[in-house]
N, C-alpha and C positions, 0 to 999 in steps of 0.2 A: 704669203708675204706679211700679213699683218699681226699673224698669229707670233712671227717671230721674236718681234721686239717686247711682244705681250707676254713671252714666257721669263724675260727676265723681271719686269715688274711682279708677275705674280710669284716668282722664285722669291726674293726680296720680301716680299711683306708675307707669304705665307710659305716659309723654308721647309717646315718642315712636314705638311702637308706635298708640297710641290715635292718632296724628296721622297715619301711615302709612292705618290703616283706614279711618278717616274717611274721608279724600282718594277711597280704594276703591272706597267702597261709594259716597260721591256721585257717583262716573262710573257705574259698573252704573246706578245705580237711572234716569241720565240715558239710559244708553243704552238702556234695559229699558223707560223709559216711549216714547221712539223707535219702536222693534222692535215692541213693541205697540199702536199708533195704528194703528187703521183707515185711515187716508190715504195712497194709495200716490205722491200729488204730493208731493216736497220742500218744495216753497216753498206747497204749500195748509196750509191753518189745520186743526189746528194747530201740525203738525213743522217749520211756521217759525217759529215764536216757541224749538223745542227747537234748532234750528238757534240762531238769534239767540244763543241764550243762553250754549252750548257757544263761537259766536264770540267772544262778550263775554269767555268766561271765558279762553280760549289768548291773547287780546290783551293780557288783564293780566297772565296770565304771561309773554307777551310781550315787556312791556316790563319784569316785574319785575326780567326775567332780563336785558333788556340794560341798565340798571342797575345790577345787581350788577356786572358784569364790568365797567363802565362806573368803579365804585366802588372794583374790586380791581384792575384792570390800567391802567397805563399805560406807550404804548413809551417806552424808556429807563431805566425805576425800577423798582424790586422791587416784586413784587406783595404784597399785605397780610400783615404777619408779626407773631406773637402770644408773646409772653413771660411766664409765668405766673412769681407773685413770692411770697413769703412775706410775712404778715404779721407784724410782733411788737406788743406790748402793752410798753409802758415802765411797769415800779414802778418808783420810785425811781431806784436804777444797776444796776439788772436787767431785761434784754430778756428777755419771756417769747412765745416763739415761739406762735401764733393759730394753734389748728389745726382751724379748724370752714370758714374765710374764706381766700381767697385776692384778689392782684390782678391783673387782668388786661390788660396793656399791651400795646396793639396799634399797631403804626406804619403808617400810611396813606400809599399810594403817589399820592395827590393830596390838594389839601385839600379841604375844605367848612366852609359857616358853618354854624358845627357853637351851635345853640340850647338854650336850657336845656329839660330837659320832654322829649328827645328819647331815643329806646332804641332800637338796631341789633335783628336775629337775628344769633347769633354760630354759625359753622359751623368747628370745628378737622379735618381729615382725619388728624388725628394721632395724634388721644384713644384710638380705633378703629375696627376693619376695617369698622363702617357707620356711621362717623361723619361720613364723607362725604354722608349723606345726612338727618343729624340736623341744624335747625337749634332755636338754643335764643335765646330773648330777656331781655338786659340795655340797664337805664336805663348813658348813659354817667355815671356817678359826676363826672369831671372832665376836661379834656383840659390839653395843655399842648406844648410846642413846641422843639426840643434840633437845631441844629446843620441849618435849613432841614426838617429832617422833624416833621411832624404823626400825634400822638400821640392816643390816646381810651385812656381807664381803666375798665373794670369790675369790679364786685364780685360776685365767685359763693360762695355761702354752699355749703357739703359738703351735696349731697344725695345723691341715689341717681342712676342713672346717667351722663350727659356731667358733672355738675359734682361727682362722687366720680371719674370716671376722670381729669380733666383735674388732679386734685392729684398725679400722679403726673410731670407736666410742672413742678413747680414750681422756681424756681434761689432755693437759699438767699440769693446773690448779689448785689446790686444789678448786674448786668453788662449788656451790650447785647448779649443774647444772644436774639436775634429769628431762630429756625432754623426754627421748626414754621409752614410756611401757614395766612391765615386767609381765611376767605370772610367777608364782612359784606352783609346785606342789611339798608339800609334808608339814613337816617334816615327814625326813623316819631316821631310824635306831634307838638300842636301846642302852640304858647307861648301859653301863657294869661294873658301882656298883666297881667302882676304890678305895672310898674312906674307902672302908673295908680292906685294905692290911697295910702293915708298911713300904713298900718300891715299888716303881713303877720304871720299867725301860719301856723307851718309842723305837722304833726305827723307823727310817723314812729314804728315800732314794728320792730323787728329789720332784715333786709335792706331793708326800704323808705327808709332813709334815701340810698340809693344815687340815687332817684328826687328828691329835696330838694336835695342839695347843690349843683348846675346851679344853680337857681333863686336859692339863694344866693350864689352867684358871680357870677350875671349882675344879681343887685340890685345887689350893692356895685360894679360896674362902672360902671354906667349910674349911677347914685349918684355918682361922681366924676365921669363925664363932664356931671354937671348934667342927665340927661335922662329922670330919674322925680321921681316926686314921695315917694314913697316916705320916709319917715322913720324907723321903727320895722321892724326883721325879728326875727324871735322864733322859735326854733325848740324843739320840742321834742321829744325821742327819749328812748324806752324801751327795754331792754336785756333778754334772758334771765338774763347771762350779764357780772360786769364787764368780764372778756377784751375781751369783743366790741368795748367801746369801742376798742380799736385799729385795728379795721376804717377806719374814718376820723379817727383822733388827730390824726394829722400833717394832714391836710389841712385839719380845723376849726383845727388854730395857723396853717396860712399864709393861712385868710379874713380870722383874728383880727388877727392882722397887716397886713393888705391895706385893713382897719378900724379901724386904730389912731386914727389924727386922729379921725373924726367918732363913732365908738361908735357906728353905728346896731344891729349885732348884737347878740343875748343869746341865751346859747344854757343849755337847763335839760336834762339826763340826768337817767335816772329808770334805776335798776339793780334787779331783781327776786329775783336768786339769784346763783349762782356767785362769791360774795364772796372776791377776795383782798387788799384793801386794810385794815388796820388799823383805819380811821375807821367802815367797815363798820360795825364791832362796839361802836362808842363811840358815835355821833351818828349823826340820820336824813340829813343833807345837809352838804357839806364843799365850800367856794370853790374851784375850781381855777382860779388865775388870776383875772382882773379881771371876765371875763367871760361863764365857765360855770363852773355851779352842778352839782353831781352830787347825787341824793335818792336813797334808799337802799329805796326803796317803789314801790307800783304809780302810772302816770300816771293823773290825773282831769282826764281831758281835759275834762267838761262845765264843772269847777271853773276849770280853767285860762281856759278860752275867755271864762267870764263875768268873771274879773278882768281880762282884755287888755282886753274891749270896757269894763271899767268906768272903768280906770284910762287905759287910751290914746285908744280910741273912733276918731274919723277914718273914714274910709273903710276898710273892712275887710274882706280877704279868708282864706276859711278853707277848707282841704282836707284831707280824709282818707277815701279809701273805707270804712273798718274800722269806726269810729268814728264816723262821719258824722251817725247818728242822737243820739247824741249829745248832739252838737254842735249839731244841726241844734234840738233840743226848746231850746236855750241861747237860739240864735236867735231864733226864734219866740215864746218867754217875753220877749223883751226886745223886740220887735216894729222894731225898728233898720234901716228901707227903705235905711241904707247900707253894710250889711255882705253882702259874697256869699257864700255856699258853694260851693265848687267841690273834686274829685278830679280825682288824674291816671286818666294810659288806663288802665293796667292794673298791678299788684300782684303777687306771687307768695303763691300758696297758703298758704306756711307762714307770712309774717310779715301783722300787721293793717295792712293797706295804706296808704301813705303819704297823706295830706291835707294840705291848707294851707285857712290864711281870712285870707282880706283884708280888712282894713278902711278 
């Protein structure tokens, strides 16, 4: 029982060790229950179901791996290449350089209908000498498209191993300086079919918002292409740190923009500490632009959720692992058979993992 709680601390600070052994110890224990069956037939019961299973398991690697190569190689074009970018933070007409967040632009040597909700593993052989063999998992943040080649963005917050070595690849630059290989396995995760609802509330807490912005991108699309029903998107992200807001600054103005005619977007920041803004220290929340709001306080998500459904109502969907519960008591006090709850796949340890609800 104690050993429980221990395996996810040590997953956490040593991922990719902990991801190494794992792997290990499930072959031994596969091979060891094998080696030890009294059955000296292969295919008698029950070393063929251990058979079976060890087959099942090589097939999936099987194809995961032809896949990948499938995903990084094609003859004629470069294989997948990775440019790691600085972030800055705009006061004012001062660029303050983001040094917790980096971005990560990778140019894709074929395309794919690349979905919102979807997150590669990202593999640099670059970072170091066994990084070759580390892979590590980001939401694609955004994608975008320059000169026939197809691009995917991620956001890696500084933590402890691959994504503190990989800031040592960073180009101050805006340049197209794509040198270092990348290996990408996947797309993984599924669309969770947003564009059926009349009101979407989003929630996000530190890097999780990397996991949200897809989805809003891919409303306001299908929103002009006339092919959701969708009227109302609402996001809303809380911060450690003001800085951080720069992680995705530029990209929330070119939705804002991309939403100018119809204003279905509203987006609400919620900043907790690291205060460098003036307004900070004057007022608890200050308009930036038409339409986000910056609060100067913790998020109340239970509060928030129950004013969307009071004031908008509709069909409504709502996601947030972190949070969830919540949210979820919101629900349930309001007793509303048309609001869903729903999270994404998966979350990073350190931030309160991203959610949405639809309404």
């Amino acid at each position: 029982m104690v050993a429980i709680p221990l395996t996810s601390i040590i997953r956490r600070r040593t991922y990719e060790m902990f991801a190494a052994v794992h792997f290990g110890l499930a072959v031994c224990a596969g091979v060891f229950v094998y080696l030890h069956n009294p059955t000296s037939d292969v295919l008698g019961a029950p070393k063929r179901y251990i058979v079976a299973a060890g087959g099942c398991l090589g097939l999936v690697w099987l194809i995961r791996l032809s896949m990948m190569v499938y995903r990084n190689v094609q003859l004629g074009a470069p294989s997948s290449r990775v440019a790691v970018r600085t972030i800055t933070f705009e006061l004012g007409e001062t660029s303050i350089p983001v040094e917790d967040a980096v971005h990560i632009h990778i140019r894709l040597p074929r395309p794919w209908n690349i979905r919102a909700g979807q997150y590669v593993y990202l593999t640099v052989p670059a970072v170091s000498h066994t990084a070759v063999v580390q892979s590590h998992p980001f939401y694609i943040a955004w994608w975008y498209r320059v000169n026939d080649d197809d691009y995917i963005v991620l956001i890696a917050q500084k933590r402890q191993g691959f994504t503190q070595k990989i800031f040592h690849m960073k180009d101050n630059k805006l340049t197209n300086n794509y040198r270092s290989r990348a290996f990408i396995d996947g797309p993984y995760g599924q669309d969770m079919n947003l564009d059926a609802y009349d009101n979407v509330v989003l929630f996000a807490t530190g890097i999780g918002i990397a996991g949200q912005l897809s989805h809003v991108a891919q409303l306001l699309r299908s929103y002009y292409d006339c092919g959701v029903k969708t009227k109302r998107v609402t996001l809303f992200w809380q911060v450690d740190a003001e800085i951080q807001l720069g992680w995705v600054a530029d990209r929330m103005q070119q939705l804002l923009e991309l939403d100018e005619k119809s204003q279905v977007l509203h987006i609400y920041l919620f900043v907790v500490g690291g205060f460098v803004s003036r307004e900070a220290s004057v007022t608890d929340f200050v308009n930036r632009g038409k339409r986000i709001v910056v609060t100067y306080k913790d998020m109340d998500a239970a509060y928030l959720t129950d004013a969307e459904l009071g004031q908008h109502g509709g069909r409504t969907v709502i996601s947030h692992p972190q949070i969830v519960d919540r949210v979820r008591d919101v629900v349930q006090r309001r007793g509303d058979a048309k609001v869903r709850l729903t999270c994404l796949d998966f979350g990073p340890d350190s931030a309160r993992r991203p959610g949405l609800c639809l309404a």
